[in-house]
N, C-alpha and C positions, 0 to 999 in steps of 0.2 A: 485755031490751033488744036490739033486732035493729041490728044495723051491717052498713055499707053496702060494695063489695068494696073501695072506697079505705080505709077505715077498717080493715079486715083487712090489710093489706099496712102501712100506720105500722108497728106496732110489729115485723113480720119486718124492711122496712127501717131502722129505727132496730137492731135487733141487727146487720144486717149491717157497718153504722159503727161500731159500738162492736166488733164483733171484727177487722174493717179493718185496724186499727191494728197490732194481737196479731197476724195473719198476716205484714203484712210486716215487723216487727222479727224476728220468728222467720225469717221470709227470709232478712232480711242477715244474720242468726247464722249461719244452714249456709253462708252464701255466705261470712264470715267466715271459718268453722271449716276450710271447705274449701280456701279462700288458703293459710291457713297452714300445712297438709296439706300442700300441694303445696311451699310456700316451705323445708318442712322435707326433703322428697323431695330436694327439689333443691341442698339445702345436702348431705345425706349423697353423691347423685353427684357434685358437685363435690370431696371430699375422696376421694373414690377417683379419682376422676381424677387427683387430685394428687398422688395415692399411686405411680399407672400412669406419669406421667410421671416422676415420679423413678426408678422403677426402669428407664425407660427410656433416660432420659439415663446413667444409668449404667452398663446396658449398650453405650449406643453410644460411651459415654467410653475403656473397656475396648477395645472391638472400635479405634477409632481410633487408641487407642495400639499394638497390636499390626499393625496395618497400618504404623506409622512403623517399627516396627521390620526390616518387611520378612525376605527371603529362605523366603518357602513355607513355613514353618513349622518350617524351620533357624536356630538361632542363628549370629552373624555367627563366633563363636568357633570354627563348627566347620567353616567355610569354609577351605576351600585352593586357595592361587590358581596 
């Protein structure tokens, strides 16, 4: 049976519709996978961040009080007036 070049191309075009579908589901899966990649990246920097600021606030809690107490690094008690 000899077929004609339209008749050659039907059936490549009908595979290409039938896997169509199977590529972009598998698209949105990496595109998926990869969101959540990233949403997870960004939840562990945010917990160090919040790690960085408390110890930072902590430090400047320290450094603040010791500034109220004043005198250069002399206690008030060793002061003579």
């Amino acid at each position: 049976m000899f077929l004609s070049g339209w008749e050659k191309l039907v059936p490549s075009r009908l595979a290409a519709r039938v896997a169509a579908p199977g590529r972009e589901i598998a698209a949105f899966r990496k595109l998926i996978l990869q969101g959540m990649r990233m949403i997870n990246s960004l939840a562990v920097s945010w917990r160090e961040l919040q790690a960085s600021q408390r110890k930072t606030e902590a430090m400047l809690q320290v450094f603040i009080t010791s500034m109220t107490r004043g005198g250069k690094g002399h206690s008030k008690a060793s002061r003579q007036f």
